[in-house]
C-alpha positions as CSV (number, residue, x, y, z in Angstrom):
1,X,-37.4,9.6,29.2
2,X,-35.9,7.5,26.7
3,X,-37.3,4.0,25.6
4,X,-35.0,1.2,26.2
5,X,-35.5,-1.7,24.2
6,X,-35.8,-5.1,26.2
7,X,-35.3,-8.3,24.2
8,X,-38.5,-9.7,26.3
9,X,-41.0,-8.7,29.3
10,X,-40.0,-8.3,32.7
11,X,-41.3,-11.1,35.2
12,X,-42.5,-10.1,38.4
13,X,-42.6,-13.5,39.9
14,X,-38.7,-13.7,39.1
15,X,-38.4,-10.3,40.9
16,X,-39.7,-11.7,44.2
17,X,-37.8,-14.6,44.1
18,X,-34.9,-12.9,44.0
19,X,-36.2,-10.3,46.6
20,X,-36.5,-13.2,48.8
21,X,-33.2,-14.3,48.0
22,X,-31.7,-10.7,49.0
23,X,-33.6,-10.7,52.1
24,X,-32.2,-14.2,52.6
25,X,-28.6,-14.2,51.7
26,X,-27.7,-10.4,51.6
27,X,-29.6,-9.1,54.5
28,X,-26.1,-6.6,55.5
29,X,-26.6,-5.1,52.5
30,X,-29.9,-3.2,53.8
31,X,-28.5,-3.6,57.5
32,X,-25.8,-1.0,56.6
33,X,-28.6,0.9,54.0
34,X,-26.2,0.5,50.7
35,X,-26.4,0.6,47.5
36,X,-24.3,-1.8,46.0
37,X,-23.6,-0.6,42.2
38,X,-20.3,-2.4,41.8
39,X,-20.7,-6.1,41.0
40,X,-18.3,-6.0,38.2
41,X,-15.8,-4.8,40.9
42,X,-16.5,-7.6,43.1
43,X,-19.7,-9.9,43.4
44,X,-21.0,-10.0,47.2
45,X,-20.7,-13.2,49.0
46,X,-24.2,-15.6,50.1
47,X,-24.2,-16.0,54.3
48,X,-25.2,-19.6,53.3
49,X,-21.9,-19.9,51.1
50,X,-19.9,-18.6,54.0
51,X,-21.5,-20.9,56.4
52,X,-21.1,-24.3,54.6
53,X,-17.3,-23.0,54.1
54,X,-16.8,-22.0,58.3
55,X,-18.6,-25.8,58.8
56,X,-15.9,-27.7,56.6
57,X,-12.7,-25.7,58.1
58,X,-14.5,-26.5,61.3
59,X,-14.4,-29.8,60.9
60,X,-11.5,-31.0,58.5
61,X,-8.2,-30.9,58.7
62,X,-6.1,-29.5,55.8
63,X,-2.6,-29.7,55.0
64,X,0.1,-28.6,52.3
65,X,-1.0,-30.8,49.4
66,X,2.8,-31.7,48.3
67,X,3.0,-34.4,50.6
68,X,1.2,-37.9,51.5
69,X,0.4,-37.0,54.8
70,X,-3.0,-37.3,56.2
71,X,-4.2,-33.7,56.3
72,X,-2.2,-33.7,52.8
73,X,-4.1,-35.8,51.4
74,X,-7.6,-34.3,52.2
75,X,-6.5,-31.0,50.7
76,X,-5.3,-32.8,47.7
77,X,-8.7,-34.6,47.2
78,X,-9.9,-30.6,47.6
79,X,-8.3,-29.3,45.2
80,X,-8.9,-31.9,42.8
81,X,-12.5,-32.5,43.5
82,X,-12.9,-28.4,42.7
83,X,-10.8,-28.6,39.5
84,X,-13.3,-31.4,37.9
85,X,-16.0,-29.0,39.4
86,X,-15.0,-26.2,37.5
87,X,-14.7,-27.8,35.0
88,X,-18.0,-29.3,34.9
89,X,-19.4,-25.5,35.5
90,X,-18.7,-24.3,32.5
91,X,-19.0,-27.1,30.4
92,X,-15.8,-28.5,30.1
93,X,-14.7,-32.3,29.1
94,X,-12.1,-33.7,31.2
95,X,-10.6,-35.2,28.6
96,X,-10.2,-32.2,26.7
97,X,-9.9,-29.7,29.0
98,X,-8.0,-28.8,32.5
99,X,-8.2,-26.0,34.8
100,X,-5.1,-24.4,36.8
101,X,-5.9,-22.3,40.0
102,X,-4.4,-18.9,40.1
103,X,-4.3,-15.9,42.4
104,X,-7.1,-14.2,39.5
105,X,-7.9,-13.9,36.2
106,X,-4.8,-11.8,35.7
107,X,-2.5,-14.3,36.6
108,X,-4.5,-16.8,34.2
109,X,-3.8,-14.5,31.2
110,X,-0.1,-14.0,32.7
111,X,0.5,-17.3,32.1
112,X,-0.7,-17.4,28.5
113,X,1.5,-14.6,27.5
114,X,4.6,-15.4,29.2
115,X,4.6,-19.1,28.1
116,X,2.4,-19.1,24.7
117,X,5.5,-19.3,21.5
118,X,5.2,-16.4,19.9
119,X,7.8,-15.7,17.4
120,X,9.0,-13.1,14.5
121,X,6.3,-14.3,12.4
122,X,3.5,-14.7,15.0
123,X,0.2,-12.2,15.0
124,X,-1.2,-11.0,18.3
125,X,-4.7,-10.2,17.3
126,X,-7.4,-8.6,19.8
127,X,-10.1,-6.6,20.4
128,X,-9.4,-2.8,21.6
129,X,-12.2,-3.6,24.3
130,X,-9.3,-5.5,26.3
131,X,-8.7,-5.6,29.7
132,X,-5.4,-3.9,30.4
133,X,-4.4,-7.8,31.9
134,X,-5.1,-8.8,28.3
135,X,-3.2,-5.7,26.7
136,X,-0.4,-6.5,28.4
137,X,0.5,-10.1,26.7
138,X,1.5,-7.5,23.9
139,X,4.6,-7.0,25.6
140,X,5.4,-10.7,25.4
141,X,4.4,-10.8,22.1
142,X,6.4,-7.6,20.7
143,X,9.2,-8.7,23.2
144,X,10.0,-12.4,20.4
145,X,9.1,-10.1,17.4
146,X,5.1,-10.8,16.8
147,X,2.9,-8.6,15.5
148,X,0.1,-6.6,17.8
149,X,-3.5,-6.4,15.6
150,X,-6.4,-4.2,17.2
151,X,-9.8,-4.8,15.9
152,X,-11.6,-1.4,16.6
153,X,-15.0,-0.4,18.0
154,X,-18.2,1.0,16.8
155,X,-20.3,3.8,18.2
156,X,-22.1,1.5,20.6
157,X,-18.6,0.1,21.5
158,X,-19.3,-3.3,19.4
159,X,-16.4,-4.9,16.9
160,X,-16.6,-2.6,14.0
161,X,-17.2,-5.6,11.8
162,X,-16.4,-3.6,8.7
163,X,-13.2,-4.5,9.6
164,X,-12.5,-8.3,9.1
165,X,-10.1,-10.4,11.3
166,X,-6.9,-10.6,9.5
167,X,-5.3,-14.6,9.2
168,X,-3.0,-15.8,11.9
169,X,0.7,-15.1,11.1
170,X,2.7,-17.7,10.0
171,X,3.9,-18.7,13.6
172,X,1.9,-19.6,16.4
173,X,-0.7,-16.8,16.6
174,X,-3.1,-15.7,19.6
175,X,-6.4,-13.9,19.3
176,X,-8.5,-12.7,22.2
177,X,-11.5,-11.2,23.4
178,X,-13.7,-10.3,26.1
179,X,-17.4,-12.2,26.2
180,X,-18.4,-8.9,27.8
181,X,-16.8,-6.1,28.5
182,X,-15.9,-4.8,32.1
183,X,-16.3,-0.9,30.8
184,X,-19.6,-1.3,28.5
185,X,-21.3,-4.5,29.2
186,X,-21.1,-5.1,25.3
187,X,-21.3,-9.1,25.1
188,X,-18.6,-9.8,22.2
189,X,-20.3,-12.8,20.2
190,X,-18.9,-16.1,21.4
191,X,-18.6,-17.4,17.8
192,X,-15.8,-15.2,17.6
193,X,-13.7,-18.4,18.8
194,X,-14.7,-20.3,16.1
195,X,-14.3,-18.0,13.4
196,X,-10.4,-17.2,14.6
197,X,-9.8,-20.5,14.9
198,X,-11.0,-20.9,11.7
199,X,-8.2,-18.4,10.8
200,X,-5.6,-20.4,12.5
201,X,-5.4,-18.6,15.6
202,X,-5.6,-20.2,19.2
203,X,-8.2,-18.2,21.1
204,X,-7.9,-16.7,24.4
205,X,-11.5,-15.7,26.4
206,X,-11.4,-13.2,29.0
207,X,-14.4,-15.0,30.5
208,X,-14.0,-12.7,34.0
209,X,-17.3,-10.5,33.3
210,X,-19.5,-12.4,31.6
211,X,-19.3,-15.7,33.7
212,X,-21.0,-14.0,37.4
213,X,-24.7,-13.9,35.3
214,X,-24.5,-15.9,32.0
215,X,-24.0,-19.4,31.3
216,X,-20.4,-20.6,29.4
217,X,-20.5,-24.4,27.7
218,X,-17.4,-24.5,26.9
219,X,-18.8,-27.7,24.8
220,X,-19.9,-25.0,22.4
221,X,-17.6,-22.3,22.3
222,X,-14.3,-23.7,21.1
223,X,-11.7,-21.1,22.8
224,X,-8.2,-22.8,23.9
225,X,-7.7,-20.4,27.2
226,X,-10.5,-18.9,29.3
227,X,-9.8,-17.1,32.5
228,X,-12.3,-16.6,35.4
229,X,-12.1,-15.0,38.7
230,X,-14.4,-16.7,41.8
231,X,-15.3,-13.6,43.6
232,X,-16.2,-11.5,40.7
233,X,-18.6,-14.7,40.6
234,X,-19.5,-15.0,43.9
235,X,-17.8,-12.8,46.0
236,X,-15.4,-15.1,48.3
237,X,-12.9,-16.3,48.6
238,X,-10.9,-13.5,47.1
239,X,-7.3,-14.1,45.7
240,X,-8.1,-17.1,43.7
241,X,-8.9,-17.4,39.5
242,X,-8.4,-19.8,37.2
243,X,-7.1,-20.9,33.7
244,X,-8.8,-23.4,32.1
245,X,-7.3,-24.5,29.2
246,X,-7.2,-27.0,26.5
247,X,-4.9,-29.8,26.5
248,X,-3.7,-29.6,23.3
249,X,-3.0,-26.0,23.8
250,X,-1.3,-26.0,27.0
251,X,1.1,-28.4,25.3
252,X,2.3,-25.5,23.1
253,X,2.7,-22.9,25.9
254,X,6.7,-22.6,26.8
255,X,7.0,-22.2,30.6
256,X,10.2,-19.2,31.2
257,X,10.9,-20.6,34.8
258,X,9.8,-23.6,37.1
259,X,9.0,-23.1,41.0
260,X,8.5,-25.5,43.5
261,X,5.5,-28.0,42.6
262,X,5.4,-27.8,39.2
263,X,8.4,-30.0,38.7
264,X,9.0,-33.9,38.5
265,X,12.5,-33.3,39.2
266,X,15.1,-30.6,39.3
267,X,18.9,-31.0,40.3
268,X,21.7,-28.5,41.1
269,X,24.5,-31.0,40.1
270,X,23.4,-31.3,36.1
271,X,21.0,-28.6,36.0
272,X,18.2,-30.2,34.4
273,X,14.5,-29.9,35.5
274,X,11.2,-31.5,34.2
275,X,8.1,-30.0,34.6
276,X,5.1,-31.8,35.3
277,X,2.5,-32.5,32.6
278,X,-0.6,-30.6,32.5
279,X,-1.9,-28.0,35.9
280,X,0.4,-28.9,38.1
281,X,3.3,-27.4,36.1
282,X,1.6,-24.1,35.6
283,X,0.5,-23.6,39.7
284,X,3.5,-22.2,41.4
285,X,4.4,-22.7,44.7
286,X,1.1,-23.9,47.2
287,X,-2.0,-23.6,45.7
288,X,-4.4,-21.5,48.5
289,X,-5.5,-24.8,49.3
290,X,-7.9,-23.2,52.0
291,X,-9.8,-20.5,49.9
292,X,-10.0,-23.4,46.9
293,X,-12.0,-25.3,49.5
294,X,-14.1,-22.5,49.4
295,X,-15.4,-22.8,45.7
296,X,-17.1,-25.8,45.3
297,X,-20.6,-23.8,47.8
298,X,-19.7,-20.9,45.1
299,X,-20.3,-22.9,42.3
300,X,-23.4,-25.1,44.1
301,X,-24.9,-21.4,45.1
302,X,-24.7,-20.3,41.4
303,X,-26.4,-23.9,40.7
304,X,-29.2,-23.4,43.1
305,X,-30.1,-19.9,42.2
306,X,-30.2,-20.8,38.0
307,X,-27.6,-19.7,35.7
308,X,-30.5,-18.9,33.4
309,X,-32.6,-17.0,36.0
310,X,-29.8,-15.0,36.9
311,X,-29.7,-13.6,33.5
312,X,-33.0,-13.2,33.2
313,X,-33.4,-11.3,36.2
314,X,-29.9,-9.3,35.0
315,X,-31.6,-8.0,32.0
316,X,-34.2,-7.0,33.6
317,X,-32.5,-4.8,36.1
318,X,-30.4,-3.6,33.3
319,X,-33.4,-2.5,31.2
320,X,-34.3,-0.5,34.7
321,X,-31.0,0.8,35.0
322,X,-30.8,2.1,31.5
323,X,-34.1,3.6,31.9
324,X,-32.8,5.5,34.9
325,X,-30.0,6.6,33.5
326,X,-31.3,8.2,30.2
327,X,-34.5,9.5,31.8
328,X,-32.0,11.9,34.3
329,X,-32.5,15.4,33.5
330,X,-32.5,18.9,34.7
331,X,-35.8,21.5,34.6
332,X,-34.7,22.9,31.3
333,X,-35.1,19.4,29.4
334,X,-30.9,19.2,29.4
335,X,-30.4,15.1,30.0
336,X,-28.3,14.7,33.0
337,X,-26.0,11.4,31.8
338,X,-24.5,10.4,28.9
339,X,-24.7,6.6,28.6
340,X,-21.7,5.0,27.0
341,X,-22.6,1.8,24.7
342,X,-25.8,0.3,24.0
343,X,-29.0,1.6,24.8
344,X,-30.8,-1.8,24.2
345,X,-30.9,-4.8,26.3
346,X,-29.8,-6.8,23.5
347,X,-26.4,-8.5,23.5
348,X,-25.5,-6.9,26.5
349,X,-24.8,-7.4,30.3
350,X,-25.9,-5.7,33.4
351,X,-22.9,-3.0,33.2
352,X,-23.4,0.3,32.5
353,X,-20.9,3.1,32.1
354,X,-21.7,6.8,32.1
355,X,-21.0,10.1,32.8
356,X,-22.9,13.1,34.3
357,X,-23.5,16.7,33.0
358,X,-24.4,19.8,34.7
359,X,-27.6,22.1,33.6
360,X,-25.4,23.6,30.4
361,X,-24.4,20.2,29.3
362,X,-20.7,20.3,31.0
363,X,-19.1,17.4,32.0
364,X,-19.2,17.0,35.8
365,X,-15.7,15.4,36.7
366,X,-16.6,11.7,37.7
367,X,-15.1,11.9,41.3
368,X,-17.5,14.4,42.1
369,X,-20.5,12.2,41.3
370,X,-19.0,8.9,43.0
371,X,-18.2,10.7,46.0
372,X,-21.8,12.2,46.3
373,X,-23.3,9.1,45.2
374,X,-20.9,7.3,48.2
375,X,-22.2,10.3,50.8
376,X,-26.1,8.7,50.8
377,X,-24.5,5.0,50.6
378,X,-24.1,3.8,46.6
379,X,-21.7,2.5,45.8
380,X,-20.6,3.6,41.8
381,X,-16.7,3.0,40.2
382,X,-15.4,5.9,38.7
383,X,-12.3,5.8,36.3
384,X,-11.1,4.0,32.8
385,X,-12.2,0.0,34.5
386,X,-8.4,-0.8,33.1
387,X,-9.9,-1.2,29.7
388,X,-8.5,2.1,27.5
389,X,-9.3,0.6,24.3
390,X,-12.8,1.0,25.1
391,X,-12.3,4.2,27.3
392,X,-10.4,5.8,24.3
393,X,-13.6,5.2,21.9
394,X,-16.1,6.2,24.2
395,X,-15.0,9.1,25.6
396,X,-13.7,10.7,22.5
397,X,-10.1,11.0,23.4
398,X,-7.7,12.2,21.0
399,X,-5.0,10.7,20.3
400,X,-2.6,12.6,19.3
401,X,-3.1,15.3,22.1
402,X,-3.3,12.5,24.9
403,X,0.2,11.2,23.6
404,X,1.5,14.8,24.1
405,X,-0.1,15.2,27.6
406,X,1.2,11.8,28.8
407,X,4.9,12.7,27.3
408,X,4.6,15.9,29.2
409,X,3.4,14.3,32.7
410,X,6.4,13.7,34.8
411,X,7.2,9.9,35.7
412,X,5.6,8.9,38.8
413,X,2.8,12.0,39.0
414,X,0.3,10.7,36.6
415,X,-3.7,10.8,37.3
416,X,-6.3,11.2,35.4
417,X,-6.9,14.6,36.5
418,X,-3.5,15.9,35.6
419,X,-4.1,14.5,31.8
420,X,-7.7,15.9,31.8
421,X,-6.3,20.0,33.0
422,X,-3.9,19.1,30.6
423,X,-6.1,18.0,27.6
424,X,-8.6,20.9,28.9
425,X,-12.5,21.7,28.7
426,X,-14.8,19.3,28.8
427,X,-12.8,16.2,27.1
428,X,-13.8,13.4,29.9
429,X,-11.2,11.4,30.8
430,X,-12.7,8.7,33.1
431,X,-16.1,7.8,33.3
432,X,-18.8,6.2,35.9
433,X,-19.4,2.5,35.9
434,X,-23.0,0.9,37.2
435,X,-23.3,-2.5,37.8
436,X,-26.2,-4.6,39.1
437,X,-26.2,-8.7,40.0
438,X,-28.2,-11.2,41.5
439,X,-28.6,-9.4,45.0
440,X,-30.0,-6.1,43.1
441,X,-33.3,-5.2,43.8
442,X,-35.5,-2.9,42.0
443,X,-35.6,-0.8,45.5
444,X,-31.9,-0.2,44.2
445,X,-32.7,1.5,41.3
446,X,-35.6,3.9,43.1
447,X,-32.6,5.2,45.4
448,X,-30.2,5.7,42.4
449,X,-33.1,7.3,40.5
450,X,-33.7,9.6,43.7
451,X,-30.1,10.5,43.9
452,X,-30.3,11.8,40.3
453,X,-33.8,13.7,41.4
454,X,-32.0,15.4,44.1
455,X,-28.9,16.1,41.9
456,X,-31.1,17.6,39.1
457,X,-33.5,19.0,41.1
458,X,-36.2,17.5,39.1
């Protein structure tokens, strides 16, 4: 078995506690006998979190906020009362700072890239771990003539910091990146922001990955933009992210349309409009006044269980799962996974991607592992985690033969199966993905490990 490096010693006391908080709070989970390997999918929701949100629909009555009406007015006084709570989450000053509800962190980085001025002398500069939500603001910026900068990987699917960051352009320039990534669990170093803004750029933090089990003070890290989604965090409601942005930032961004809401004024006779300052002109339409109601027990569940204890008891599960992982192998000594990323606890998250290989060392198509894995009730993600930037470094995939396969796929029939018969042998073209949060428990990880027994025959 291979030795995993931990950055410190497990702690069984924080193990029971968060046993007890399983048996507590996630009981279905056991109920149903799963295996749930999929938290940077989806967190799971706490039965307390659910209840204290059933008690306040139960007894409150909430309107459409765009009016002065009674009911109106209570879900006003919600959704404001969350905003200053997110805010105060992650470490954010009011003054400085304001946070606009979305439908996800997708529609957070939407925002940025349709509104943020980029023009023919503007840089786009990111890192090729990218969310494809994040990779696609290239199309914004190539569409007004900026230029598109990826920083590449290493082997362990860090920035390769041999290559520097180049300056911002000399218009308005963006740089982004993940605090961890959704395909390795790499955490990207949070000073990042600092030094791009030291470059000139604004800074744009896909925050969605790293915020469910570490701690963001946004009081410390100076990024512009930082999108979250709540039920990656804690599981419900669903359908509802947010954009928290810097004032002086948000003043830059360049709205293309307006909607109903986010105006002071619009008339058909002149055709003239005027947007509202700050969130209200970037939340189209009715905020889900309803599920934002939801949030504030999210964050206060996050409170009571510790921010810090969370990622304590993250990386030690981790350390487990990596353990589990490398030590799977066959009778004749051939290891059964191939771990993508970092081997080491350190600077990392509880994320794990992977693939599996037979007795020779052939690649076993990921489908066939998930859907085994699914058959005795864990639950693994198989594919490319919309991040091919990272996908493309771990996996080995070439480039120029992938750009011929794609060309030769016809429109509409892609999968990753047709582009791996056509790219042939063993070149993997999707991957596993293992994921582990606060309701893991180490019993987890024996049934995973048993799973890769049976599978080995070990």
């Amino acid at each position: 078995m291979t030795t995993i490096a931990r950055s410190r010693p497990s702690d069984p006391d924080l193990a029971r506690t968060f046993e007890d908080l399983r048996a507590r709070e996630f009981s279905r989970l056991d109920e149903n006998g799963y295996v749930y390997l999929d938290y940077t999918g989806s967190a799971l929701y706490a039965v307390s979190h659910l209840r204290d949100h059933e008690d306040f629909l139960q007894h409150h009555v909430l309107g459409n906020p765009h009016s002065e009406n009674p009911a109106s007015a209570v879900a006003t006084r919600v959704v404001e009362d969350t905003r200053r709570d997110v805010l105060d989450f992650f470490g954010a000053d009011p003054a400085e700072y304001t946070a606009i509800f979305t439908a996800n962190a997708s529609a957070a980085l939407k925002l940025v890239g349709e509104s943020y001025p980029f023009t023919g002398g503007s840089r786009f500069t990111l890192l090729a771990d990218a969310h494809n939500s994040v990779n696609g603001i290239r199309v914004y910026a190539e569409q007004k003539g900026a230029e598109t900068r990826y920083l590449p990987l290493d082997a362990e699917l860090r920035r390769d910091t041999s290559v520097p960051i180049p300056p911002a352009g000399e218009g308005p320039s963006l740089f982004s990146f993940p605090a961890q990534s959704n395909f390795s669990g790499v955490r990207h170093p949070l000073e990042l922001a600092e030094e791009a803004k030291a470059l000139g750029y604004d800074v744009l933090l896909d925050a969605a990955a790293y915020v469910p089990t570490s701690e963001l003070d946004l009081g410390a890290v100076p990024a512009d933009f930082v999108c979250v989604s709540f039920y990656k965090m804690f599981g419900f409601p669903t359908g509802i992210g947010a954009l928290i942005a810097r004032r002086e930032a948000l003043g830059k961004l360049q709205r293309p349309w307006f909607s109903g809401g986010t105006v002071e004024y619009v008339t058909v006779a002149t055709r003239t409009h005027r947007l509202l300052r700050g969130a209200g002109a970037f939340e189209d339409g009715t905020t889900n006044f309803l599920g934002i109601a939801a949030v504030q027990s999210g964050l206060a569940f996050l409170r009571d269980v510790g921010m810090k204890r969370v990622t304590s008891r993250v990386e030690d599960l981790t350390a487990r799962l990596l353990e589990v992982l490398s030590g799977a192998a066959y009778p004749n000594g051939q290891p059964a996974v191939c771990v993508y990323g970092p081997l080491s606890t350190e600077e990392r998250g509880g994320t794990v991607s992977f693939n599996v290989l037979d007795a020779d060392g052939h690649l076993v198509p990921y489908g066939e592992i998930e859907r085994a894995a699914g058959a005795v009730g864990i639950a693994l993600r198989g594919g490319c985690f919309c991040n091919p930037g990272a996908a493309e470094q771990a996996l080995g995939l070439p480039a120029g033969a992938m750009l011929d396969c794609l060309g030769e796929i016809p429109e509409g029939d892609f999968s990753l199966k047709k582009l791996a018969d056509c790219l042939g042998g063993d070149v993997p073209v999707g991957a596993l993905r293992a994921s582990v949060s606060i309701p893991t428990t180490d019993a987890d990880l024996d049934r995973l490990e048993a799973f890769f027994s049976d599978l080995t025959g070990a």
